[in-house]
Backbone as CSV, one residue per row, in Angstrom:
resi,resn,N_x,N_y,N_z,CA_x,CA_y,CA_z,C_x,C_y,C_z
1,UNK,-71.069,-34.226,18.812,-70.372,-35.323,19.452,-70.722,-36.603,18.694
2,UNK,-69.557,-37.485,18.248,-69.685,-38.341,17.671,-70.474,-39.781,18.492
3,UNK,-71.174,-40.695,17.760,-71.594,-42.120,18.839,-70.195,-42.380,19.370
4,UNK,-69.345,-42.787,18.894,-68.402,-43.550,19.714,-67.726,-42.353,20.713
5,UNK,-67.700,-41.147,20.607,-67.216,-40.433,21.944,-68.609,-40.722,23.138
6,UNK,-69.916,-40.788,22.949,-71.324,-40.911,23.465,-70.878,-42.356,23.889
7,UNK,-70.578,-43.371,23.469,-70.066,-44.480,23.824,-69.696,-44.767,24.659
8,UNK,-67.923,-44.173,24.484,-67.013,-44.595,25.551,-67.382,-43.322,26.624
9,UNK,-67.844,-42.488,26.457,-67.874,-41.749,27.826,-69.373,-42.465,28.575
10,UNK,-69.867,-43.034,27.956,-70.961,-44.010,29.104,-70.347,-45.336,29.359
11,UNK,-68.991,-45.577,28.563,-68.889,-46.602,28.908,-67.880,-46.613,30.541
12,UNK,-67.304,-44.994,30.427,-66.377,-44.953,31.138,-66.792,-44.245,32.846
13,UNK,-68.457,-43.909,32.628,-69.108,-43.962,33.134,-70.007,-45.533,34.503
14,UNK,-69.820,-46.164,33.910,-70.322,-47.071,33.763,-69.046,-48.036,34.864
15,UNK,-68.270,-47.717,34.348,-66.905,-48.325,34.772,-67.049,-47.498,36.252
16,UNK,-66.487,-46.476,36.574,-66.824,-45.711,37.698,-68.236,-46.330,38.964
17,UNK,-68.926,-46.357,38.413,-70.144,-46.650,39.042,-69.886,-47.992,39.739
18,UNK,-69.024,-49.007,38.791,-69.193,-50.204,39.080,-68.211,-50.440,39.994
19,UNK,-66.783,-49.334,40.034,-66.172,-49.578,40.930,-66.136,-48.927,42.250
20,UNK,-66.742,-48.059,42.326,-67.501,-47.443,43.628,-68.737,-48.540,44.632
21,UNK,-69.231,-49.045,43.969,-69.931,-49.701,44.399,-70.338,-51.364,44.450
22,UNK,-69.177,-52.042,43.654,-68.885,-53.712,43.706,-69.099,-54.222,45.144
23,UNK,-67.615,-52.910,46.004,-67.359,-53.426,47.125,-65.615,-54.151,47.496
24,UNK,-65.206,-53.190,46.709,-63.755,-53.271,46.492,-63.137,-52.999,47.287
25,UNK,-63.007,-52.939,48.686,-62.489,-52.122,50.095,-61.038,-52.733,50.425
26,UNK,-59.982,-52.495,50.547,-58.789,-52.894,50.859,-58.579,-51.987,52.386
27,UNK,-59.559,-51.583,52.305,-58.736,-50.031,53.528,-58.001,-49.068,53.171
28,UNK,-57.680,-48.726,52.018,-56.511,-48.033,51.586,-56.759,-47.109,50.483
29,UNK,-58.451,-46.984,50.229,-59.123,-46.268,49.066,-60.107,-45.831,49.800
30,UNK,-59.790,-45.114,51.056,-61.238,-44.111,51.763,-61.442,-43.057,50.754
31,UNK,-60.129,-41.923,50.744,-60.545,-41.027,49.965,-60.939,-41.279,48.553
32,UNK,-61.075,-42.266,47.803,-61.137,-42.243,46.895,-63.050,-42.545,46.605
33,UNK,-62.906,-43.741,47.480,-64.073,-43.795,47.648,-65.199,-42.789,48.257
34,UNK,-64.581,-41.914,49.239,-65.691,-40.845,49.554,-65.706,-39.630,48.069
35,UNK,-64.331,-39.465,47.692,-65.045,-38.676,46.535,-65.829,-38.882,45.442
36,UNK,-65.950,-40.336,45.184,-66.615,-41.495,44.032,-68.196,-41.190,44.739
37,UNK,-68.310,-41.175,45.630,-69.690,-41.021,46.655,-70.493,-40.485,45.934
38,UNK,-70.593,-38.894,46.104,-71.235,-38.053,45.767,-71.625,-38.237,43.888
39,UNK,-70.337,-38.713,43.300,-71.042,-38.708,42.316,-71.721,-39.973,41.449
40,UNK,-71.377,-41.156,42.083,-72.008,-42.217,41.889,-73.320,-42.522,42.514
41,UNK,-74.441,-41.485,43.205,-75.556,-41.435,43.995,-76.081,-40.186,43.488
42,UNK,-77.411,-40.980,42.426,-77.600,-39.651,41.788,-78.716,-38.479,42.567
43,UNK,-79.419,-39.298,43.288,-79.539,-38.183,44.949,-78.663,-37.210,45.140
44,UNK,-77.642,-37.674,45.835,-76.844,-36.954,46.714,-76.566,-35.955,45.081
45,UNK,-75.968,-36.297,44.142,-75.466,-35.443,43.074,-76.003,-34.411,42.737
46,UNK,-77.538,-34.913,42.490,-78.411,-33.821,42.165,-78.807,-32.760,43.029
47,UNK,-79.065,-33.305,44.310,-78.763,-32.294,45.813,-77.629,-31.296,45.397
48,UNK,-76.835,-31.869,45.486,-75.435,-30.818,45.485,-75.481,-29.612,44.172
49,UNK,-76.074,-30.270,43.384,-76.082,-29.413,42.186,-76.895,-28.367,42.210
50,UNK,-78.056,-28.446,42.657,-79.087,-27.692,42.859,-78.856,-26.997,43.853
51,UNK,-78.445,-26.912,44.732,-77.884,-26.462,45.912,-76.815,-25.309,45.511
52,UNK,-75.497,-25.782,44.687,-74.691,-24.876,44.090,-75.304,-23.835,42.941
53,UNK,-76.443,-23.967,42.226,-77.371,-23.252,41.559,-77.942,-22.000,42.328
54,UNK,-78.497,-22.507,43.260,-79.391,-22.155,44.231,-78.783,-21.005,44.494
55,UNK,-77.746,-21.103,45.433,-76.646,-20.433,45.888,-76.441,-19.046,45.127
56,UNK,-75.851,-19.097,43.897,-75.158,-18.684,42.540,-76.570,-17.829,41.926
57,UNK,-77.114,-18.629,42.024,-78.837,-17.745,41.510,-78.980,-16.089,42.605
58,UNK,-79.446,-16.670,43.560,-79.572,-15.973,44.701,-78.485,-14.868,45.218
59,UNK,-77.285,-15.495,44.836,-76.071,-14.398,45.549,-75.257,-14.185,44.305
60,UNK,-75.541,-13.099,43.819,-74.725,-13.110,43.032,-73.334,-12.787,43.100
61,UNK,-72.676,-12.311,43.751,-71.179,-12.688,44.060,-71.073,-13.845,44.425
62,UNK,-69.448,-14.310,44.514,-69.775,-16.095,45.245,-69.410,-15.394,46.730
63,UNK,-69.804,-15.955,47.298,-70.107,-15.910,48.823,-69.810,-16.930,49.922
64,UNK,-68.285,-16.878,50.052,-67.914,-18.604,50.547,-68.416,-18.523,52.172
65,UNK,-69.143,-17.728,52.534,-70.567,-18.060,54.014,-71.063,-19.170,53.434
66,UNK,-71.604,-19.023,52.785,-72.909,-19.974,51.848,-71.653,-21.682,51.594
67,UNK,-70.957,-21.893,51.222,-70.504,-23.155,50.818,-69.483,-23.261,51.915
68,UNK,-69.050,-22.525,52.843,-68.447,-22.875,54.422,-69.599,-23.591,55.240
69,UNK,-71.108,-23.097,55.157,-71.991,-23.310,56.009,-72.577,-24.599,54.899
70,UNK,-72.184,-24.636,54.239,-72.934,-26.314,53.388,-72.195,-27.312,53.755
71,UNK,-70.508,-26.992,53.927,-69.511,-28.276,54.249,-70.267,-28.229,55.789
72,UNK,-69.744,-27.165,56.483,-70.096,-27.328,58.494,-71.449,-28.460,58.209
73,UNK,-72.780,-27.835,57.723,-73.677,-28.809,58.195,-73.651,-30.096,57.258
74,UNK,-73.021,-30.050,56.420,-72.149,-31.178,55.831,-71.704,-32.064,56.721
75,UNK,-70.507,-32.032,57.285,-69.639,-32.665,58.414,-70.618,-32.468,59.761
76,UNK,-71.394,-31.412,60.299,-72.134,-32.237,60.942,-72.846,-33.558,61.050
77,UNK,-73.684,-33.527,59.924,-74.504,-35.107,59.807,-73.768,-35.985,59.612
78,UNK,-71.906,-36.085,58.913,-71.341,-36.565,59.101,-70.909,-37.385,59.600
79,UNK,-70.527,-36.375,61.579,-70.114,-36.745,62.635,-71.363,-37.684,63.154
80,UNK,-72.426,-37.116,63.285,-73.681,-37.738,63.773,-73.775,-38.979,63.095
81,UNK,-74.076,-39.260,61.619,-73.959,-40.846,61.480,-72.871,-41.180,61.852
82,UNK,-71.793,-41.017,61.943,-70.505,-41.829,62.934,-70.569,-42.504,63.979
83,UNK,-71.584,-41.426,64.525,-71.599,-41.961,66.273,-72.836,-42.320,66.053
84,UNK,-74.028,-42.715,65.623,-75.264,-43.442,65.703,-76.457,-42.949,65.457
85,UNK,-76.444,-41.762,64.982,-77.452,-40.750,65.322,-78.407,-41.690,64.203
86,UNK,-79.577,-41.809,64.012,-80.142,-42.000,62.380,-80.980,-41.008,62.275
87,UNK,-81.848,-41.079,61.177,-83.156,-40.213,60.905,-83.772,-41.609,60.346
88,UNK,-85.198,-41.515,61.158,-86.218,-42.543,60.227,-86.734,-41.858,58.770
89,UNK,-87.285,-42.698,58.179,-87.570,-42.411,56.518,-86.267,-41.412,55.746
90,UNK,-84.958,-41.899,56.166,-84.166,-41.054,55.640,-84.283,-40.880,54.022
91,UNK,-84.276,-41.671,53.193,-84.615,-41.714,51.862,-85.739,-40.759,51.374
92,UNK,-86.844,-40.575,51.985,-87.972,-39.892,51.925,-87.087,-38.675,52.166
93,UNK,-86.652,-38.197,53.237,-86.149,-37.006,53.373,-85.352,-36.578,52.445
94,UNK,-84.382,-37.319,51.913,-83.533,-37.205,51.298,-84.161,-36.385,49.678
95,UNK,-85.110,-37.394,49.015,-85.890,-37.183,48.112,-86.455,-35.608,47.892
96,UNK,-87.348,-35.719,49.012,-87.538,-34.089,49.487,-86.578,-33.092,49.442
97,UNK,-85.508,-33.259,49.930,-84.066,-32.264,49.963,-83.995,-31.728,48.117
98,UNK,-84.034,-32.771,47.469,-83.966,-32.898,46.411,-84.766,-31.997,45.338
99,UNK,-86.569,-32.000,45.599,-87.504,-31.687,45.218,-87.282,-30.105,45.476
100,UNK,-87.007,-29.650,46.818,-86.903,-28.753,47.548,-85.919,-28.078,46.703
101,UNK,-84.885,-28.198,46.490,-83.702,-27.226,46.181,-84.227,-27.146,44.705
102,UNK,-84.831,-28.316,43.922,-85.135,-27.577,42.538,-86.211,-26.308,42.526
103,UNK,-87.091,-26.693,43.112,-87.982,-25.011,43.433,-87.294,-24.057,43.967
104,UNK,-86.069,-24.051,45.034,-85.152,-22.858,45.561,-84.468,-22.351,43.970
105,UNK,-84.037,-23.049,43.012,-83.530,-23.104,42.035,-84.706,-22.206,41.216
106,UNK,-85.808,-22.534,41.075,-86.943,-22.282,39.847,-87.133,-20.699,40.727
107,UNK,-87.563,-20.652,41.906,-88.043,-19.085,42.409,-86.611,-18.317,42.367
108,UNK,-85.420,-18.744,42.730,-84.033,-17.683,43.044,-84.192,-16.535,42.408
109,UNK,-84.312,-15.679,42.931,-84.019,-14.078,42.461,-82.828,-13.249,43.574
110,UNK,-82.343,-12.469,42.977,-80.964,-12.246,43.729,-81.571,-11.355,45.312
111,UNK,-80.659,-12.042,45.981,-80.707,-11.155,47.890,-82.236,-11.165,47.968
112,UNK,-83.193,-11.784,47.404,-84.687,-12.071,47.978,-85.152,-13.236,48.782
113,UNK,-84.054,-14.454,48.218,-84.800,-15.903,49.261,-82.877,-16.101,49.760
114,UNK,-82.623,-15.362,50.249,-81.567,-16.193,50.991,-81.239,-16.693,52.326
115,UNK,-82.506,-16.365,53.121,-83.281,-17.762,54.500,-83.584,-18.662,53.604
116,UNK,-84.356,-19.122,52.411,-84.880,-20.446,51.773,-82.997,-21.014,51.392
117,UNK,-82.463,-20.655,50.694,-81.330,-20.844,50.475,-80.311,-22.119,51.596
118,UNK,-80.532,-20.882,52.667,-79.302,-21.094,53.921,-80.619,-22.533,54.631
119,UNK,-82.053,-22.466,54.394,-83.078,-23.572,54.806,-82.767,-24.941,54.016
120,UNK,-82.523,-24.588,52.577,-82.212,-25.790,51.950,-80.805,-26.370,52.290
121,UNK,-79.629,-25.846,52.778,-78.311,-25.535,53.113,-78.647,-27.059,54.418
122,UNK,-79.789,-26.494,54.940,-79.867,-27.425,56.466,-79.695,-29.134,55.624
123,UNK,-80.602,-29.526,54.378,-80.792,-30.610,54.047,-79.530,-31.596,53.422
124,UNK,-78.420,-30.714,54.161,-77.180,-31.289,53.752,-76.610,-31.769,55.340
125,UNK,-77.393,-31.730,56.401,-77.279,-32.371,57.266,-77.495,-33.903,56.914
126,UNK,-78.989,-34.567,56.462,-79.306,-35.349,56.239,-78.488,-36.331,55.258
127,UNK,-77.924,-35.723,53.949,-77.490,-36.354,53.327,-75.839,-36.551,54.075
128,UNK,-75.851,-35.999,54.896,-74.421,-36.191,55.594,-74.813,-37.084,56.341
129,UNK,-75.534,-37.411,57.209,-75.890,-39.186,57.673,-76.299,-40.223,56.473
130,UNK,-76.797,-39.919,55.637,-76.812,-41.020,54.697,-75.309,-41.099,54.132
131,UNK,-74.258,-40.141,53.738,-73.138,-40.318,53.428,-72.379,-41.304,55.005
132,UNK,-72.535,-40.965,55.773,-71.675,-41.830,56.719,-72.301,-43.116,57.235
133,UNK,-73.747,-43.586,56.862,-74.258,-44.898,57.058,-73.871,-45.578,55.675
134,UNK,-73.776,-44.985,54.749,-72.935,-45.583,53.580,-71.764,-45.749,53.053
135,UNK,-70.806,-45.363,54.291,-69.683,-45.701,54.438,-68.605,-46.972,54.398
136,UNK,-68.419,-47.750,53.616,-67.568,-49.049,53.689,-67.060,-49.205,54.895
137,UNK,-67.710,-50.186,55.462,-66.403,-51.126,56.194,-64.896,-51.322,55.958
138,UNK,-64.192,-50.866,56.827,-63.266,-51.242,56.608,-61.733,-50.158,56.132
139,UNK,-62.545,-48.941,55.725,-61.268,-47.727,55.230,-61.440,-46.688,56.579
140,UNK,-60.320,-46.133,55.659,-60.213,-44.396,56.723,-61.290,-43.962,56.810
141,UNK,-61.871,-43.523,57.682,-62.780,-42.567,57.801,-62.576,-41.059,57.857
142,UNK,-61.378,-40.923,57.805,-60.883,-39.731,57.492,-60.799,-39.499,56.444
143,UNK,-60.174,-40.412,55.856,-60.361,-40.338,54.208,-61.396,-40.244,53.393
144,UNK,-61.990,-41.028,53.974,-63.690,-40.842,53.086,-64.130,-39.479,53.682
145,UNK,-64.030,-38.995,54.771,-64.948,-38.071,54.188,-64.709,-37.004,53.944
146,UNK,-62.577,-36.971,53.663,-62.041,-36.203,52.950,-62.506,-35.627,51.717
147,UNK,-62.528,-37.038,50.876,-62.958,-37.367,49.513,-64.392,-36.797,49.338
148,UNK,-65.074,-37.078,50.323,-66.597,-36.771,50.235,-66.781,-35.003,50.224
149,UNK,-66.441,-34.704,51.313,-65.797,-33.131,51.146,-65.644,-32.446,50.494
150,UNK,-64.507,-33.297,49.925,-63.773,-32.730,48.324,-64.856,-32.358,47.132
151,UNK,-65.280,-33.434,47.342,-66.034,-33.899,45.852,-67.414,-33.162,45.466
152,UNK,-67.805,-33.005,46.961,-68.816,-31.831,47.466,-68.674,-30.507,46.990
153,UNK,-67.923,-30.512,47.839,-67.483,-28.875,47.216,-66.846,-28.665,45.776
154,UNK,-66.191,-29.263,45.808,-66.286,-29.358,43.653,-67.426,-29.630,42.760
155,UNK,-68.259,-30.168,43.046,-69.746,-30.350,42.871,-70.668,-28.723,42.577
156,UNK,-70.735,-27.787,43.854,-70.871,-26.687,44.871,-70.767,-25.580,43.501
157,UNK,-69.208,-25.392,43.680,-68.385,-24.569,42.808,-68.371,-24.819,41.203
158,UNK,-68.443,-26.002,40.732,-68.902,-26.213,39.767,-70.204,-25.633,38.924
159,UNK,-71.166,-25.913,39.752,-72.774,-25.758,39.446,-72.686,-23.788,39.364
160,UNK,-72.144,-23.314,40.921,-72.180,-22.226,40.412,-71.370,-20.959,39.337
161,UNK,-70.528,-22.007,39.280,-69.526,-21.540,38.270,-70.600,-21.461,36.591
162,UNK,-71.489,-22.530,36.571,-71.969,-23.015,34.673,-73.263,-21.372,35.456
163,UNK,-73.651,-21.321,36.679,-75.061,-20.612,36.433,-74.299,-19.229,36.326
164,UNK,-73.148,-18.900,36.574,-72.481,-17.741,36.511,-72.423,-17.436,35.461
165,UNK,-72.038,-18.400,34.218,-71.887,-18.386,32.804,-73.116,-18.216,31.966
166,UNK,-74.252,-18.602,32.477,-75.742,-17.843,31.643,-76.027,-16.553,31.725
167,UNK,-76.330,-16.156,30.555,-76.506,-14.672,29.410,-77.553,-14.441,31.024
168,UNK,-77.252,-12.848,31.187,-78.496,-13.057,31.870,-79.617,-12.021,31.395
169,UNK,-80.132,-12.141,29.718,-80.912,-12.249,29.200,-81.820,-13.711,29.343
170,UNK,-80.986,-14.399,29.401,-81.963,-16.100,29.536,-81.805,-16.780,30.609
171,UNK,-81.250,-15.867,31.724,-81.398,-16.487,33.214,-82.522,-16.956,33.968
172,UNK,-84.162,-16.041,33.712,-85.148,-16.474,34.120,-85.414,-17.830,33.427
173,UNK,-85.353,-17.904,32.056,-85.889,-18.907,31.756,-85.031,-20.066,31.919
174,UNK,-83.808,-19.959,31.892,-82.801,-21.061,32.201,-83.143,-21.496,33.784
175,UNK,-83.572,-20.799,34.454,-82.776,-20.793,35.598,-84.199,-21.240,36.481
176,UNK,-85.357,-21.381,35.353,-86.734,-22.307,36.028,-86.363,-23.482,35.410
177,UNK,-86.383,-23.757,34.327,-86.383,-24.897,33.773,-85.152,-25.788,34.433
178,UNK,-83.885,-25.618,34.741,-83.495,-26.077,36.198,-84.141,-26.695,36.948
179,UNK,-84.948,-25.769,37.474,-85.480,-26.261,38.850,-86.322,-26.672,38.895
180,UNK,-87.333,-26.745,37.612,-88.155,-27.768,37.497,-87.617,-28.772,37.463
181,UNK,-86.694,-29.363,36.623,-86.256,-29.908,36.143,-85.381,-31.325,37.469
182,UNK,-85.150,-30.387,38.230,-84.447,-31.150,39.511,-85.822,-31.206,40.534
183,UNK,-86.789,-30.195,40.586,-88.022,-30.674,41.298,-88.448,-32.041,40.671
184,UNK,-88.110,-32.168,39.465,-89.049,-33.914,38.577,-88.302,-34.415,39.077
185,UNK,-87.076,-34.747,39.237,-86.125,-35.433,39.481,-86.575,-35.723,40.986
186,UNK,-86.617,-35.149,41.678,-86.812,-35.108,43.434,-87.962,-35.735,43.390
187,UNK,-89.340,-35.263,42.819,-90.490,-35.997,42.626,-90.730,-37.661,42.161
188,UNK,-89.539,-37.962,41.432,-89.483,-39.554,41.072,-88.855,-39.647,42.047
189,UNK,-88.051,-39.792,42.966,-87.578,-40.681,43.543,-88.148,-40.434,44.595
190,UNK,-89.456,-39.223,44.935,-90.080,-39.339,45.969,-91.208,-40.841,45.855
191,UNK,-91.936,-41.183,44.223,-92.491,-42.082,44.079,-91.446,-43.051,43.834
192,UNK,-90.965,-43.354,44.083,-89.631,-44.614,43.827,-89.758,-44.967,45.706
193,UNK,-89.843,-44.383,46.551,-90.030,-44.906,47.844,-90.851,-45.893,48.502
């Protein structure tokens, strides 16, 4: 890859980020904005990713139980930040969710942890109240968390789609270094609190 493709794709990066989050609200860009969500919050992103790993590691068929029961407790925490619910130290939790699914990621061996799996599955409650306390003023709320939904589950299907695609001669080792890899990740922003 050339610098100037490395360039403009951070530059176009960059652009995204800034318009998700200026504060651009007309009312009329919920969905757009809930699907911008997930991937402009590199929390929530990395959650989702690790999560769709997780999944894909563990089950090896795809298994739409597993990403039906991630949207449900998805749109649960949803509904709950809607109506008021909070969690104290949500960020902390959040962090953890994070840390958590990269080790579900680093141990996955197939039909052996799939209670840890459907356990990490729960921590998409949480980020579903942080998705709806971070909700703009002012749009659909249907829309957003259309978009959010959406973007989720394309996220989901994505992740397990690339772990589907490793040799699985180099699955163990791919498939720790992952989850270390998203455990560091979970671990800084546990010290970032």
């Amino acid at each position: 890859m050339t610098i100037k493709r490395i360039v403009l794709l951070g530059a176009s990066l960059l652009s995204f980020s800034a318009f998700a989050h200026v504060g651009h609200h007309d009312g009329q860009h919920g969905f757009v904005e809930g699907f911008l969500h997930p991937l402009t919050g590199l929390d929530h992103m990395a959650y989702i990713l690790a999560v769709g790993l997780a999944i894909a590691f563990a089950v090896p068929k795809l298994n739409w139980h597993y990403l039906i029961g991630y949207v449900a407790v998805l749109s649960l925490g949803l509904v709950a930040g809607l109506i008021g619910i909070t969690a104290s130290m949500l960020e902390l939790v959040l962090a953890s969710s994070v840390l958590l699914a990269g080790l579900t990621v680093a141990i996955a061996k197939v039909d052996k942890i799939c209670w840890l799996v459907s356990f990490t599955i729960l921590g998409a409650s949480f980020h579903g109240l942080a998705h709806a306390s971070e909700m703009p003023v002012g749009i659909s709320t249907l829309a957003y968390f259309s978009g959010l939904l959406l973007s989720s589950v394309s996220l989901l299907v994505f992740a397990g789609s690339v772990a589907r695609w490793i040799d699985a001669r180099e699955l163990p080792v791919i498939r720790y270094v992952l989850g270390v890899s998203f455990s560091a990740l979970g671990s800084i922003f546990l010290f970032l609190q």
